[in-house]
C-alpha positions in Angstrom: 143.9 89.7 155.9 142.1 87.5 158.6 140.4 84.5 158.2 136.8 85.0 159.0 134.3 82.1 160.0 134.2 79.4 158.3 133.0 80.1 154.4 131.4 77.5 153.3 128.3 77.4 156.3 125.8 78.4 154.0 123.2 75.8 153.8 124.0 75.5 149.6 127.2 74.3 150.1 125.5 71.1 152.6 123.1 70.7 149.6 125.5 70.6 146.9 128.2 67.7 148.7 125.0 65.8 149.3 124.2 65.7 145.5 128.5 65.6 144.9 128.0 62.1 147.2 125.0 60.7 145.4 126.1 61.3 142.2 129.5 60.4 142.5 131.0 63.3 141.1 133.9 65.7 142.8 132.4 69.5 143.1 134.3 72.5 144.2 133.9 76.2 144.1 136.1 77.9 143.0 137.2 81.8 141.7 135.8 85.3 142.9 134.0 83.7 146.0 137.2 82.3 147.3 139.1 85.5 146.4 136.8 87.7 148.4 136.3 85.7 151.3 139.9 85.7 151.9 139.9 89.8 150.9 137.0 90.2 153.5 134.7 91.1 150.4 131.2 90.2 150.6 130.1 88.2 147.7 126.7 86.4 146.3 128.1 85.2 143.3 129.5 81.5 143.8 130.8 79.6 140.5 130.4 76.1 141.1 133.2 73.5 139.0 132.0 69.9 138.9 134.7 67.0 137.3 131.5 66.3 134.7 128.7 67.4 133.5 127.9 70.8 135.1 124.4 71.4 133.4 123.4 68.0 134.6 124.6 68.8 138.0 122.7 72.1 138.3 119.6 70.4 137.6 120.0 67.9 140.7 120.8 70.8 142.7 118.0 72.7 141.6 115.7 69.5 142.0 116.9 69.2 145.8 116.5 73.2 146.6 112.8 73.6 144.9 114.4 76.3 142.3 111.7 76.4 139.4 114.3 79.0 137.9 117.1 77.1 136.1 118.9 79.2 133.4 120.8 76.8 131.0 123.6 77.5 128.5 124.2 75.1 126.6 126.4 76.5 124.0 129.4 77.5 127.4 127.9 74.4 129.2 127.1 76.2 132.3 123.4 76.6 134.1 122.5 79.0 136.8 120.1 79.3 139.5 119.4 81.7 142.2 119.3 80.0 145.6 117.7 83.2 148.6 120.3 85.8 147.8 122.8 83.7 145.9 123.4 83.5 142.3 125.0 80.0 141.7 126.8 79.1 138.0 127.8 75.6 137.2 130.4 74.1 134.5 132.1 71.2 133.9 135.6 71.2 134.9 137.8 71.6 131.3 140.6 72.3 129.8 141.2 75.0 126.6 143.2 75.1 123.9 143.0 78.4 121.7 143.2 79.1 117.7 144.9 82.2 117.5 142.6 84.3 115.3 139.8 83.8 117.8 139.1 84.5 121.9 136.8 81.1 121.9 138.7 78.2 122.8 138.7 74.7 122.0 137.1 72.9 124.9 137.5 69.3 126.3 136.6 67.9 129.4 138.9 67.8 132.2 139.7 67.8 135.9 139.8 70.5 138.7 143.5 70.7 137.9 142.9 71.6 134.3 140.6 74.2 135.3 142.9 76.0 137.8 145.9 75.9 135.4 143.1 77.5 132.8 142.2 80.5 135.0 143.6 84.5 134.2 145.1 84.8 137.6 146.7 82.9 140.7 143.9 84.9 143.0 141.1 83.6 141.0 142.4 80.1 140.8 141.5 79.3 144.4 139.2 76.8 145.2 136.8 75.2 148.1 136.3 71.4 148.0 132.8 70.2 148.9 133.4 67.1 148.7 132.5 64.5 151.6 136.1 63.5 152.2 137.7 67.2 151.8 135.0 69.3 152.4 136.5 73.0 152.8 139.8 71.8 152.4 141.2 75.1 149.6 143.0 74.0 147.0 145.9 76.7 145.7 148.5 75.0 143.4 149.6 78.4 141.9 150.7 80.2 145.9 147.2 82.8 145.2 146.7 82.8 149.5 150.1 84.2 149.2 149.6 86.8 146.0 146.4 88.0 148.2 148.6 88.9 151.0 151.4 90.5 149.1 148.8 92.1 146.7 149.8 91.5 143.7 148.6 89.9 140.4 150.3 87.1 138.4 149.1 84.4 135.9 148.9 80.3 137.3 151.2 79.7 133.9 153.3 81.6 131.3 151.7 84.9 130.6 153.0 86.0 126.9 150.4 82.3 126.5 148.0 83.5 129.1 147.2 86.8 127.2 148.0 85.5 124.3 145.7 82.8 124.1 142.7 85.0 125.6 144.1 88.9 125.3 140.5 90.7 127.5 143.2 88.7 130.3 145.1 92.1 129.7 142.7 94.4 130.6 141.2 92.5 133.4 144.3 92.3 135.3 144.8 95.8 135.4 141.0 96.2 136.0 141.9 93.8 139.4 144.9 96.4 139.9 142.6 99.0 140.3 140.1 97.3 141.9 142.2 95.8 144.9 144.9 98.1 144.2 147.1 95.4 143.7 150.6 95.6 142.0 151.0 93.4 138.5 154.5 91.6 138.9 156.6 92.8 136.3 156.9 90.0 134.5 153.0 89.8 133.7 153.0 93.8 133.0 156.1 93.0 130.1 153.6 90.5 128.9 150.6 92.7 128.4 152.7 95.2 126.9 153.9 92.5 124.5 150.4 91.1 123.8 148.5 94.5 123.9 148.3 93.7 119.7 146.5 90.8 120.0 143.5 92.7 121.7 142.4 92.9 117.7 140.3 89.9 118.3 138.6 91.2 121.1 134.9 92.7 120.8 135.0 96.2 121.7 132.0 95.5 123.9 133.9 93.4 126.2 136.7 95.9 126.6 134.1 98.8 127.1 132.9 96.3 129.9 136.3 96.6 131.4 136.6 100.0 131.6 133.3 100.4 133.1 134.9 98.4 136.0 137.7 100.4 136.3 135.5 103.4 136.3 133.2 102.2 138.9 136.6 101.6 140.9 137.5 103.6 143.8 140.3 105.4 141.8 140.1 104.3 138.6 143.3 106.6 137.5 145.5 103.8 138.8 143.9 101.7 136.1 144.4 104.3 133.3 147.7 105.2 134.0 148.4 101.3 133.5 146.5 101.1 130.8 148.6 103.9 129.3 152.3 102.7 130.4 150.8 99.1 128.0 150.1 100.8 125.2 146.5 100.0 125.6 145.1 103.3 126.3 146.1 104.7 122.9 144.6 102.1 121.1 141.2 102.5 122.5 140.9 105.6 124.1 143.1 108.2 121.7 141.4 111.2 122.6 142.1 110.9 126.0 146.2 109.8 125.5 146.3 113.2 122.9 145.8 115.0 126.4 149.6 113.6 127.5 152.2 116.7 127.6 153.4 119.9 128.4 154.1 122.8 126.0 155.7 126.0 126.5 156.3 129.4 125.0 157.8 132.2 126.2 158.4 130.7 129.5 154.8 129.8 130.0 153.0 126.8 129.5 149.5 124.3 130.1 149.1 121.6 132.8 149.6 118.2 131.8 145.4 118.0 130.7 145.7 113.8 131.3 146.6 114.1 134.4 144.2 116.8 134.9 141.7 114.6 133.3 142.6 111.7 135.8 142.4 113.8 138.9 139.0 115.1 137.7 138.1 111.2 137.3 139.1 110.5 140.8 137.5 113.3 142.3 134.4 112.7 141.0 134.0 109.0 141.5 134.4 110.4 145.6 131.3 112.1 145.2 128.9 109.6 142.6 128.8 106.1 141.8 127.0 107.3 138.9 128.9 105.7 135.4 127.3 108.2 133.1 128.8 111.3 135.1 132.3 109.2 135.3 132.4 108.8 131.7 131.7 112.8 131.5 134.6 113.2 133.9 136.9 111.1 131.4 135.7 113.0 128.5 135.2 116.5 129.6 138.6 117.7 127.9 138.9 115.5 125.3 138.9 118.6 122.6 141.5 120.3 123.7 144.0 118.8 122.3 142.7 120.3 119.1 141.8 123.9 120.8 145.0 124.2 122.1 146.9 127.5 121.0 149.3 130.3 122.4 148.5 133.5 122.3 151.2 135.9 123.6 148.7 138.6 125.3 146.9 135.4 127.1 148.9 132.6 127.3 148.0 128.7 126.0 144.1 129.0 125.9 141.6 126.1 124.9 138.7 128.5 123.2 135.5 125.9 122.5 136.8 123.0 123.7 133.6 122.3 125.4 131.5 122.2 122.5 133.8 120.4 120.2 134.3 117.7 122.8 130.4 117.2 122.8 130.8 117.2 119.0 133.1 114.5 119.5 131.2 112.1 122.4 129.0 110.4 119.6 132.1 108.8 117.7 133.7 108.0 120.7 130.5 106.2 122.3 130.1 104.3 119.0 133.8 103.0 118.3 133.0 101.8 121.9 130.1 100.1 121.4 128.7 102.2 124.0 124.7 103.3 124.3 124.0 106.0 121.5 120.8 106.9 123.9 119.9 109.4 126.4 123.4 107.7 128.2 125.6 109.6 125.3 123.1 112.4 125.6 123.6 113.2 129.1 127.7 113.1 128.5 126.9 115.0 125.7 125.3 117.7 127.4 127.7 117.9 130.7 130.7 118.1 128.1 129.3 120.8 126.7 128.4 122.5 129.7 131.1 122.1 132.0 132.4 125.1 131.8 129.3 127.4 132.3 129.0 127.7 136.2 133.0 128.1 135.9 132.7 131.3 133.9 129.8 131.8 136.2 131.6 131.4 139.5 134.3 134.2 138.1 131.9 136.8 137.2 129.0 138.1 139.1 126.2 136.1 139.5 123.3 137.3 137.3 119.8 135.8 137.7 119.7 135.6 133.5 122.5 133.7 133.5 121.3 131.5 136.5 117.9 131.2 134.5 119.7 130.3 131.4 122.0 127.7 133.3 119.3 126.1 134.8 117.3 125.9 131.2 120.0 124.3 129.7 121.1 121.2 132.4 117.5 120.7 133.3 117.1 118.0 135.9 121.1 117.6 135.2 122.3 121.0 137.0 122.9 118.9 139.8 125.3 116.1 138.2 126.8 119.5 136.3 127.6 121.0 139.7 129.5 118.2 141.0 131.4 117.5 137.5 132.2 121.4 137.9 133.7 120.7 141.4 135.8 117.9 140.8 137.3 119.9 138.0 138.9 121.7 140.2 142.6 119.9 140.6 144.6 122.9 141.5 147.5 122.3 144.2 147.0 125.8 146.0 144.7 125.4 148.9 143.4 129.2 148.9 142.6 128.9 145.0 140.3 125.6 145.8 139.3 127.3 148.5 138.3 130.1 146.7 136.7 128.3 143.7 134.9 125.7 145.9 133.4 129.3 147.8 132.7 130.8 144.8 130.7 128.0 144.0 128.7 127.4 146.6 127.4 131.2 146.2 126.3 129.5 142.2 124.2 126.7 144.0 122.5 128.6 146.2 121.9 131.2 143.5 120.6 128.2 141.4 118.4 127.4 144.4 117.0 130.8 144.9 115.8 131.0 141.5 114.5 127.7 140.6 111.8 128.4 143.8 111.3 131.9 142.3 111.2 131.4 138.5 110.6 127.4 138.5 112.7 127.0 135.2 114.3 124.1 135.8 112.6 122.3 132.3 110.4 124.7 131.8 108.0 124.8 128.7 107.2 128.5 127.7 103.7 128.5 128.5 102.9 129.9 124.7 103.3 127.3 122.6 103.7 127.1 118.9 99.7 126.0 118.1 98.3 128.4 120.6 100.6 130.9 118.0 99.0 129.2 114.8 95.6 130.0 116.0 95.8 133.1 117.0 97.0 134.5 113.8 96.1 132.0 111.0 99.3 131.1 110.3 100.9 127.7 108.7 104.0 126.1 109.8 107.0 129.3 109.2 109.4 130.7 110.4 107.3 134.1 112.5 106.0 131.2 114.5 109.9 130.0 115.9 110.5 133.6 116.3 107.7 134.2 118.8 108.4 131.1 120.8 112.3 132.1 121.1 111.2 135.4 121.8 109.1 134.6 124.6 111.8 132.3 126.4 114.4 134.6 126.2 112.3 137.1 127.7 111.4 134.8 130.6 115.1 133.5 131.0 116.1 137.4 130.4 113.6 137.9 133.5 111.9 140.7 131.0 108.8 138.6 131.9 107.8 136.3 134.4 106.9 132.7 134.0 103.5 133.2 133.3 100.6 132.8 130.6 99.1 136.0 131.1 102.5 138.3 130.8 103.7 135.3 128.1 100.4 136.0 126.0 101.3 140.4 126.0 104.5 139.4 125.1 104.0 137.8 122.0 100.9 139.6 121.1 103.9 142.9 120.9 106.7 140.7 118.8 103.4 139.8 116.8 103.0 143.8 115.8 106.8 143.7 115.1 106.7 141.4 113.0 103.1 142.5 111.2 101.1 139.6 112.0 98.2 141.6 113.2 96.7 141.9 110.4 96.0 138.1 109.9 94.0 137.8 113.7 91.3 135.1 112.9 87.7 137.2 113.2 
């Protein structure tokens, strides 16, 4: 790391020591912003620690800048305001003490010292002074300059009370692992493991928080590899730790599917910094730990793992506390299709099955393709080679025929009133007959995309099915 320019020349820094002199009051920033200007990280977000009352303070320095928009908390005793492209967050320096049924701690006031020895992690208990007589002097009573250039994580004091007192600690520092691909110190890694019980009191929706971050990493396996050596990933993410393992029979057996799953992870997030299709990544095996069987003409084989793992992406969304929207809907639907331009890829290229494809993933076939590509983890460079060919001969298939047939969320252009109408018919089931009818046909490329050839079509499956008879006069 090199020191870069001087990180405190932004004209809110001036503005807050003026305010820090008039009021009389000793200001610093501290955390993140200190961590990344020393990482070379670019970083708008600036958490300002004042030795008093931060709310009041915030309100000076919003008087002094012109912000009209002041956001106050008054139940954490913080306020923010937005300064040009800076998000600014104030609180009163304090100390904690913690009851240990509950994450919330007992809060007093305190000094900057108090509120360094409170923080998760040496790298994040940096601080800028802005004061008149220090100004930019850092303070770093726990060696965190140091911790940044050997690149690792510890806690300022004991960890077993660190993560104790505040267990989401845990999973942050190995969400900073991942992030900076830093190394947690042993010590702090047997603490974790010997806290990872206390994670009980934690809302699920600030650990599914966490593991957003670790997804939106650059290589988020490092993170759930770590969180699988604590003992965390079993406790919230089962389905994928049922993946661990290797069986065999007869001399043959299955890739270890976690690490599969991992590599498919990391592949993908090299291609999207979509969440959504990282999640889909995560979860796209997650059944086949329950599909798994040997069968001695085929070997171990996973038949309908795709579909059960969709079957399976609700429950998992909501022990999570995750969206039960279109989000789970669209991880739903690449679960359960993950496998079709595989299968596709092997066997010749059909247009039906090319329409069908295209029907199904809609304005998703794209996100589908790239989940399909990172799937492929094999260690033989002709078989990628040949996969990744026979892939690209899928795309431009898919190409071809969505300017031909324009199926891509197509709506048969008969629709179930026109159906009504024409024959005097009620709401039955002749009426969901036709309609299938109709898109198979298209999809089957037994007719084209088109009302007149659509309107033929179900006036025949009509006759089949007798409905002549009933024609309105």
């Amino acid at each position: 790391m090199v020191e870069r320019e001087n990180p405190l020349n932004k004209n809110i820094f001036k503005i807050i020591g003026e305010v820090a002199k008039s009021e009389q009051q000793r200001v610093f920033v501290i955390g993140g912003f200190v961590r990344d200007y020393f990482l070379q990280r670019p970083s708008n977000d600036i958490d300002v620690v004042v030795e008093g009352n931060g709310i009041a303070f915030a309100k000076k320095v919003a008087q002094k800048t012109n912000s009209k928009k002041i956001s106050v908390f008054k139940n954490f005793g913080t306020a923010m305001l937005r300064y040009e492209e800076i998000e600014l967050e104030f609180v009163g320096a304090r100390k904690e003490s913690y009851n240990r049924d509950s994450r919330k701690p007992v809060v007093e006031n305190g000094t900057l010292e108090d509120d360094q020895n409170r923080r998760d992690f040496t790298i994040n208990a940096l601080a800028f002074s802005l004061n008149e007589e220090d100004f930019g002097m850092l303070i770093d009573p726990f060696g965190g300059i140091q911790d940044l250039h050997d690149k690792i994580i510890r806690t300022p004091l004991d960890p077993g009370v660190t993560f104790s007192d505040d267990p989401l600690r845990m999973i942050r520092a190995i969400r900073f692992a991942t992030q900076l691909q830093f190394t947690i110190v042993d010590k702090v890694f047997d603490a974790i493991r010997n806290n990872r019980h206390r994670l009980k009191i934690v809302s699920m929706e600030r650990i599914s928080a966490e593991l957003h971050k670790i997804l939106m990493s650059p290589k988020p396996s490092i993170g759930f590899k770590l969180l699988d050596k604590a003992g965390i990933l079993s406790m919230i993410l089962p389905q994928v730790t049922d993946l661990k393992g290797i069986e065999t029979v007869d001399g043959k057996h299955h890739k270890d599917n976690f690490q599969h799953t991992l590599e498919v992870v990391d592949n993908i997030c090299k291609t999207t910094d979509n969440l959504w299709l990282r999640w889909a990544a995560l979860l796209h095996d997650i059944a086949k730990y329950q599909t798994k069987r040997y069968e001695p003409e085929h070997g171990w084989t996973f038949h309908g793992h795709e579909y059960l793992g969709s079957k399976m992406i609700p429950s998992v969304f909501a022990r999570l506390k995750l969206p039960l929207n279109e989000k789970m809907k669209y991880v739903q639907k690449l679960v359960s299709l993950h496998l079709r331009p595989i299968v596709l890829s092997l066997d010749e290229v059909t247009d039906s099955a090319v329409r069908r494809l295209l029907f199904d993933a809609g304005d998703d076939i794209d996100d589908l393709m790239l989940l399909c590509e990172a799937d492929i983890t094999s260690k033989n460079e002709q078989t990628q080679k040949r996969h990744l060919s026979n892939f690209q001969i899928v795309r431009t298939k898919l190409k071809e025929i969505e300017e031909k047939d324009k199926i891509r969320n197509f709506q048969p252009p008969i629709s179930g009133e026109l159906i009504m109408e024409t024959y005097g018919l009620q709401p039955c089931r002749e009426i969901g007959i036709i309609k299938n009818a109709i898109k198979d046909a298209i999809l089957d490329g037994v007719i084209k995309n088109d009302y007149d050839e659509a309107y033929k079509f179900m006036q025949k499956k009509a006759e089949e099915l007798k409905l002549i008879t009933q024609i309105k006069k």
